[in-house]
C-alpha positions in Angstrom: -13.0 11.9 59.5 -10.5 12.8 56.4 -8.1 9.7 55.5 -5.6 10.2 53.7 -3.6 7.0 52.0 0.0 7.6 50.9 0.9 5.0 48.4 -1.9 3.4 46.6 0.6 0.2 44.8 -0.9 -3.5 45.5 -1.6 -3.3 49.3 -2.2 0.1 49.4 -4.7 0.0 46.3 -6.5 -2.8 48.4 -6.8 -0.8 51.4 -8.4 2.0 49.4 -10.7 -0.4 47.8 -11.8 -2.0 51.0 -12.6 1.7 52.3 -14.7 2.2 49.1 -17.1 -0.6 49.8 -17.1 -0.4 53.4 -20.2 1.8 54.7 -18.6 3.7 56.9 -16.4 5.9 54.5 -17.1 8.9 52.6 -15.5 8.9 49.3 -15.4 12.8 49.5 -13.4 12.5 52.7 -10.3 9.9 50.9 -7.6 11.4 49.6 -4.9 9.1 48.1 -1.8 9.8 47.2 1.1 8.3 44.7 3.4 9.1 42.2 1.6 7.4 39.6 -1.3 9.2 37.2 -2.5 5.8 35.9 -2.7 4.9 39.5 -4.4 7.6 40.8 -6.8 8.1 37.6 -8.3 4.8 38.4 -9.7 6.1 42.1 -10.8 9.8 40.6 -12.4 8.5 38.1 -14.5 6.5 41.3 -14.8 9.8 43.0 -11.6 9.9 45.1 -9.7 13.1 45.7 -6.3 12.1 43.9 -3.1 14.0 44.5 0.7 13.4 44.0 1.9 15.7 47.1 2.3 13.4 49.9 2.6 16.4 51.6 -0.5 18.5 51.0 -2.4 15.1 51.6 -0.7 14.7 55.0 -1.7 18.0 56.1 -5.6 17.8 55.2 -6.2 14.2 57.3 -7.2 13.1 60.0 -5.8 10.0 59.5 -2.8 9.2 57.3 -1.6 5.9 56.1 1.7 5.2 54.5 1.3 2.4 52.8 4.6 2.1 50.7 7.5 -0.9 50.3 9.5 -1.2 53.9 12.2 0.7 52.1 10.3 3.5 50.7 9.0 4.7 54.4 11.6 6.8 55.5 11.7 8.5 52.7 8.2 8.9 52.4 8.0 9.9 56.2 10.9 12.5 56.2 9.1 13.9 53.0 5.7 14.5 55.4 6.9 15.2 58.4 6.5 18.9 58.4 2.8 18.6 57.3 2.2 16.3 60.4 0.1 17.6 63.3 0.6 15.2 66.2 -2.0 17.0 68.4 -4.9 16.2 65.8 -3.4 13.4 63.8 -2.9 9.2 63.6 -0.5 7.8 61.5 -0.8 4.4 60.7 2.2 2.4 58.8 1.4 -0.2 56.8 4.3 -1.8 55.9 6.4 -5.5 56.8 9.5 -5.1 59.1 9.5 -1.7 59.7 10.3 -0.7 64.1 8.4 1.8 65.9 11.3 2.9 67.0 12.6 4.1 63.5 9.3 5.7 62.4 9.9 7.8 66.0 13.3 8.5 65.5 13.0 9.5 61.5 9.9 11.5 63.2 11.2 13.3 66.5 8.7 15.5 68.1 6.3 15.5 64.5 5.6 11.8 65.1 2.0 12.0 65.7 0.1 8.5 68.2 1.5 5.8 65.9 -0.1 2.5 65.1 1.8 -0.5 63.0 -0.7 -2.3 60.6 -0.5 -5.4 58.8 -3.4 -6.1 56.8 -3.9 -9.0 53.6 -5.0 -7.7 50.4 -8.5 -9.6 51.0 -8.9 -6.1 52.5 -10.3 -4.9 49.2 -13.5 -7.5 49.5 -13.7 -6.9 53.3 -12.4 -9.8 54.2 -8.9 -9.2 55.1 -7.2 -10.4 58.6 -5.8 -7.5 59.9 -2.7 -7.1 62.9 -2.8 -3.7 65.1 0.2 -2.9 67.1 -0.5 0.8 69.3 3.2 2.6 69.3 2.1 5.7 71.3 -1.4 6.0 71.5 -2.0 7.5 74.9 -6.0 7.3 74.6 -7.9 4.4 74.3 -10.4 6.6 71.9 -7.5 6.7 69.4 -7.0 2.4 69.6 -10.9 2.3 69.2 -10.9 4.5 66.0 -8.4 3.1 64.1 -9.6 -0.9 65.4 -13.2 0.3 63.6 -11.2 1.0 60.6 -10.2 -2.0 60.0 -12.9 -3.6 61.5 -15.2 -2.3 58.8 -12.6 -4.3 56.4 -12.5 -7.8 58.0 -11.5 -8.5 61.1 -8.8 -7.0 63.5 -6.4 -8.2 66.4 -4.7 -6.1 68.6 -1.1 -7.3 69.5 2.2 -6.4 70.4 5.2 -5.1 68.1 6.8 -8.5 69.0 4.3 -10.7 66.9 3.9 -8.2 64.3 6.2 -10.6 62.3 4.3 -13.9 62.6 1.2 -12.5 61.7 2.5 -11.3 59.0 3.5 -14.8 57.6 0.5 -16.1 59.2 -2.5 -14.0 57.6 -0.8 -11.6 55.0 2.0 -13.7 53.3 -0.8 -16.8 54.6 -3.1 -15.8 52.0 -0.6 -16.4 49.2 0.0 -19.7 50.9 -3.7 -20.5 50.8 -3.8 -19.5 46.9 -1.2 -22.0 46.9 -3.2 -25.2 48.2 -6.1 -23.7 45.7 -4.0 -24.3 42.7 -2.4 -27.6 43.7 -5.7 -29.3 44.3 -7.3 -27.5 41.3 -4.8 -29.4 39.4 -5.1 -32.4 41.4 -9.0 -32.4 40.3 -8.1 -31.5 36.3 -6.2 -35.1 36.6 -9.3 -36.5 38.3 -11.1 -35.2 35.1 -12.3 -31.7 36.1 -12.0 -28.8 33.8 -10.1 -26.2 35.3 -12.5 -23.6 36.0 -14.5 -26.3 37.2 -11.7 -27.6 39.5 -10.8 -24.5 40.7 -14.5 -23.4 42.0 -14.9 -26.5 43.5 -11.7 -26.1 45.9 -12.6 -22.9 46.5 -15.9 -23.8 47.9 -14.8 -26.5 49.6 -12.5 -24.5 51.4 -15.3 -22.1 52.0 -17.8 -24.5 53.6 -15.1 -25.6 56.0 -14.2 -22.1 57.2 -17.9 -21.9 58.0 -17.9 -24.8 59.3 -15.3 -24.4 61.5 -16.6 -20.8 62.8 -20.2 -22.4 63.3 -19.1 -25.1 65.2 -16.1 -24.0 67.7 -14.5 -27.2 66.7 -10.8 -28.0 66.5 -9.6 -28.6 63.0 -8.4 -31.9 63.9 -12.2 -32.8 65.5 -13.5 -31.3 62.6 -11.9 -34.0 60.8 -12.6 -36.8 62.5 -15.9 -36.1 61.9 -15.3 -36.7 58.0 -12.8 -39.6 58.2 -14.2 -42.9 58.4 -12.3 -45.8 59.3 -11.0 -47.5 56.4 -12.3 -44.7 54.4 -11.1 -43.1 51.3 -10.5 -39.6 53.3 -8.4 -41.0 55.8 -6.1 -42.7 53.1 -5.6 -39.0 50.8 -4.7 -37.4 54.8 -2.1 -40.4 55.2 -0.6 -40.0 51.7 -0.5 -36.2 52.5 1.1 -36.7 55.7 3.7 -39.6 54.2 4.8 -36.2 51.4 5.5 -33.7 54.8 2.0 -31.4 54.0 1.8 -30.1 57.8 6.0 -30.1 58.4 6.1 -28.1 54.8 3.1 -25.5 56.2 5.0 -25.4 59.2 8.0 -24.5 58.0 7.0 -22.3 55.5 5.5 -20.2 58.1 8.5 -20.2 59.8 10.4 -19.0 57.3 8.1 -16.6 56.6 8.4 -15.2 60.1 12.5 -14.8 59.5 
C-alpha cells in the first residue's frame, strides 16, 4: 500500500515520523510531499521518496493525506484533484475545522471515500490519540484500513463529524494543555528545591505512573484519588488549595474554548 503525505510542516512531519517507526510501513512505499527542500531533505536523506508535485504524489498512492493548515486545503485539494482516482484511492484530511461537505464540493465527482483525521503530534513516538470520522466510505474494508493506520501510531476512535471538534481540544490541542501542567509543576518543584531537569523528569513520571495506573486498574480518577488522600493528609490539603485557585473550572473551560 503506497501513501502518499501532502504537507510534511509540524503535524504532518509527525505523522510521517510515526509511519517511519511503526512496523507496518515500507519506507519505499512513502512519498511525501511539500514545498520545502529543507523539509523534504530531512525524510530522503531517511530513505523517503521526496517530491514537491502534490500532484504526481497524488497519482502514485494508494492512500493520500493532506496534511496542510485548514486554509491551505482547498488549494491544495483543487491543485490534486485531477490526479485523484476515486475508484482505487482514500483520502484522508488531516486538518482542524475543515466540513466534509467542502472537501466534496471543492472535489465533485474526483472526491475519492473520504475520511476526516485528527491526530496529536505524539503520533511521531506512536503514542498519539487519534479521531476518525468516515465521510463516504461505502465498505467497511476501507474504515478498517485506514483505522490500522493509525492504530499502528497510538490509538484510534471512530466518531462522527459532529465531535470532530471536541476531540480536537480534547486530545490534540489537550496535549499542549498537558505540557502545560508539566511546566507549572516543574516550576513548582524548582521552588521546592529541585533542579529543573530534575523537576521536570520527576512530573513527567509521575504523570506516567498514573496513566498506568489508571489503565491497569479501571478506576475512576476521582477513586484513584482517594486511594492517595489521607484524611488530614498533606495530599488532600495541595487538591483543596488547587481547587480554592479554579484548577478543574480553568481545565474545563479551557477545553471549552478550545472546542469554539
Amino acid at each position: 500500500m503506497k501513501i502518499t503525505v501532502i504537507g510534511a510542516g509540524a503535524m504532518g512531519g509527525a505523522t510521517v515520523e510515526g509511519m517511519m517507526k511503526a512496523t507496518c510501513f515500507d519506507h519505499k512505499d512513502i512519498i511525501v510531499s511539500d514545498p520545502s527542500e529543507v523539509v523534504l531533505k530531512k525524510f530522503s536523506e531517511q530513505g523517503i521518496r521526496t517530491t514537491t508535485d502534490n500532484a504526481q504524489a497524488a497519482k502514485e498512492a494508494d492512500v493520500v493525506m493532506v496534511v496542510v493548515k485548514p486554509w491551505l486545503v482547498e488549494q491544495v485539494l483543487k491543485g490534486i484533484k485531477d490526479a485523484l482516482n476515486p475508484e482505487r484511492q482514500i483520502l484522508i484530511v488531516i486538518a482542524a475545522g475543515i466540513r466534509s461537505t467542502s472537501i466534496q464540493e471543492w472535489l465533485g465527482t474526483q472526491c475519492p471515500p473520504l475520511f476526516l483525521c485528527i491526530p496529536n503530534i505524539a503520533i511521531a513516538q506512536l503514542a498519539s490519540m487519534s479521531f476518525l470520522v468516515p465521510c463516504g466510505a461505502e465498505a467497511q474494508q476501507q474504515t478498517e484500513t485506514v483505522k490500522a493506520i493509525f492504530d499502528s501510531m497510538g490509538n484510534t476512535l471512530i466518531t462522527d463529524e459532529a465531535h470532530l471538534a471536541a476531540g480536537t481540544t480534547l486530545a490534540s490541542c489537550g496535549i499542549a494543555y498537558a505540557m502545560r501542567y508539566i511546566r507549572a509543576a516543574s516550576e513548582g518543584g524548582v521552588e521546592l528545591g529541585f533542579k529543573a531537569d530534575q523537576a521536570k523528569d520527576i512530573v513527567m513520571q509521575t504523570m506516567l505512573g498514573a496513566v498506568k495506573l489508571l489503565e491497569a486498574s479501571g478506576l475512576h480518577p476521582e477513586a484513584a484519588i482517594d486511594l492517595v488522600t489521607t484524611p488530614g493528609g498533606v495530599t488532600i490539603k495541595g487538591l483543596n488549595e488547587m481547587e480554592h485557585a479554579g484548577f478543574t473550572s480553568a481545565v474545563i473551560r479551557g477545553l471549552k474554548a478550545g472546542a469554539k
